[in-house]
N, C-alpha and C positions, 0 to 999 in steps of 0.2 A: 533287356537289350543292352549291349556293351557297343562300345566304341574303338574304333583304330583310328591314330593320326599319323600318318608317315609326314614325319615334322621337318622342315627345313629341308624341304626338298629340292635337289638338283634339279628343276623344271623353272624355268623363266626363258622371255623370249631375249633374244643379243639387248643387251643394254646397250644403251646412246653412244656410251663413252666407246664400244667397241662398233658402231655402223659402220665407219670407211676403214678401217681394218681389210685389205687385196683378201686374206683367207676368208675373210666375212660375205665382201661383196661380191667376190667368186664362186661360193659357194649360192647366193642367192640370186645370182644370175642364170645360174643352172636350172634353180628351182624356177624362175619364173614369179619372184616374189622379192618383196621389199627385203631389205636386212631388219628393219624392225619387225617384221612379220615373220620370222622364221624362229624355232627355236636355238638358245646357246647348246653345240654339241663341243665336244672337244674331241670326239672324233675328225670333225669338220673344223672347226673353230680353236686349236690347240696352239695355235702363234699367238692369235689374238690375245687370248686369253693369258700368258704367262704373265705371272706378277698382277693380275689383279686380285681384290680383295677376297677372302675365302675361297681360293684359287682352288682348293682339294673337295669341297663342297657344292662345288658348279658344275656344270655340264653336261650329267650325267642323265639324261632324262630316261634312256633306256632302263634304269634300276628301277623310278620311280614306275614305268608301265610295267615290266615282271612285277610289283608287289601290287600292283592294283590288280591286276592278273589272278595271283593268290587269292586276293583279298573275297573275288566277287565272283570265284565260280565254284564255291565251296557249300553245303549246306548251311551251314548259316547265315550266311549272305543270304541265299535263295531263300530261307525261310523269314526273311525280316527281322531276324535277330542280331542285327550288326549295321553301324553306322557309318559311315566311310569319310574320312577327310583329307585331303594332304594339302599340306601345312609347306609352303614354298618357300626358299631362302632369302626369299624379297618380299613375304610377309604378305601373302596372298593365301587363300584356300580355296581349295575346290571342294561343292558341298556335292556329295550322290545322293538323287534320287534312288528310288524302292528298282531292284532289278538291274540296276544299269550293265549292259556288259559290252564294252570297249571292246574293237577290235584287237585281237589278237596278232594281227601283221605288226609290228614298230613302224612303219610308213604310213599304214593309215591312222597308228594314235594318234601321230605325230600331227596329222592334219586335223584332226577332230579338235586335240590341244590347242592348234593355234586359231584354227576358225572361235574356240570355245576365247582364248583371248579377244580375239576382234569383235565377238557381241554379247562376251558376258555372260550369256545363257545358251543352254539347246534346250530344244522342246521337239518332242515326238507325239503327236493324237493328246495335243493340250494337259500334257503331262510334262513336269520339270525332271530333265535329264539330270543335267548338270550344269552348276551355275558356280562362277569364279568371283570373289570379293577381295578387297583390299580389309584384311581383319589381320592382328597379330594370332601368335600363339594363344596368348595371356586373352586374349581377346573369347577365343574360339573355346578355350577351357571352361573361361566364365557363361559364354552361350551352352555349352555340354552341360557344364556343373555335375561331374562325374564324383562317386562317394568315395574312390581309388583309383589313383593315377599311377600305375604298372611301364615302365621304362625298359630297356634292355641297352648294357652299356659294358662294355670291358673293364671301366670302372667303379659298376656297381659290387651289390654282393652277390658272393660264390652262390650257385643255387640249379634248378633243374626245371625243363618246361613242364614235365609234371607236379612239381610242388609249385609252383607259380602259378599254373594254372588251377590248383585247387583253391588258390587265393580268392580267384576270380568272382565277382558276384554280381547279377545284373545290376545294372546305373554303373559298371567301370570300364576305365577307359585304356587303351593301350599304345603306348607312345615310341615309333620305331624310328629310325633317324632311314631318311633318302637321300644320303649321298655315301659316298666310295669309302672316305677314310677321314679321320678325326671325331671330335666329339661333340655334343649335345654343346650347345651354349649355355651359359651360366642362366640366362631367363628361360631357358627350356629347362633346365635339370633343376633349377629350384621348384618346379610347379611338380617335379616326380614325388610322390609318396613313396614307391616304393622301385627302385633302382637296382634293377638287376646284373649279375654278368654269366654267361653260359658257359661256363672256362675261360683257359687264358686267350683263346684262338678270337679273330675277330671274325665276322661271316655276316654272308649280306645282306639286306634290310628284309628281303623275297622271303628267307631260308627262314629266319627267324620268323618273319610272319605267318609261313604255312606251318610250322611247326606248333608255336604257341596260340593258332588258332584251332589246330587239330588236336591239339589235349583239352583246350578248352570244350571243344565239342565233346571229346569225350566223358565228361562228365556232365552232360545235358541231355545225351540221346543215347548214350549206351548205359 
């Protein structure tokens, strides 16, 4: 079994510092919901949010569900050959249960997400869905203890998802960043063994993950 971490992911709910923020609480008066309770969107929340800290790495939650998308409706997923984590840019993770499959609308993940904040866990017929922890990267690596730790970065090395994925061997892990634009942090890209780049072009977290997990399949079932 291998692993995925969509690391540093664009998903956290408005932080404190942004609650009475008009686009914040406008937005959450709509919904019918606290401003702590709703997620940071910068579709929604784009006033708020200029000038805070890793401003190009926040808001983004829409990329993060496309790659969970990828991630769990593919055979290996379905066959229990794959681990699922994402790894949030406020140092949280979400662990998946065997099967999970998130709705497909972005409205209803969106609710699942935050209900999944407000208790921690979901549970279906006494089975764990999905359950959220305050754990670092470094944290979740050492719980994985994976034998290679596979990266993809514009400034890794030149390279191709077929020979990358011939790398591949069960116990490894594969480390994809979820948000828009910039790079791995220096405590994420030190834990990479192996730091790749697909060309010069950048592209985003989904495309890379359906991609390098479809070669990888291809040398396990075909």
């Amino acid at each position: 079994m291998i692993s995925l971490i969509i690391s540093e992911s664009a998903l956290e709910l408005v932080p404190f510092e942004l609650e009475d923020h008009p686009s914040v609480v406008s937005h959450a008066r709509k919904l019918g919901k606290y401003p702590s309770d709703i997620l940071l969107d910068n579709s929604w929340h784009f006033a708020a949010m200029k000038g805070i800290k890793n401003e190009i790495k926040r808001g983004r939650p829409d990329l993060v569900h496309f790659s969970i998308l990828e991630a769990t409706t593919i055979p290996l997923y379905l066959q229990n050959k794959l681990n699922l984590f994402v790894h949030t840019v406020d140092d949280k993770v979400i662990h998946f249960g065997k099967n999970v499959h998130l709705p497909k609308s972005y409205h209803r993940f969106e609710g699942v997400i935050e209900k999944l904040y407000q208790e921690k866990k979901i549970m279906a017929k006494n089975e764990l869905l999905l359950e959220i922890k305050d754990q670092t990267f470094s944290e979740l690596i050492d719980e994985i203890n994976p034998s290679k730790i596979f990266g993809f970065s514009t400034e890794g090395q030149l390279s191709s998802y077929e020979k990358i994925a011939a790398q591949i061997s069960d116990n490894s892990c594969i480390i994809i960043g979820g948000f828009q634009k910039g790079h791995f942090s220096g405590s994420i890209q030190n834990k990479i063994t192996n730091l790749y780049s697909i060309g010069n072009e950048s592209f985003e977290s989904h495309v890379i993950a359906s991609r390098i997990l479809y070669e990888y399949e291809k040398t396990i079932f075909m």
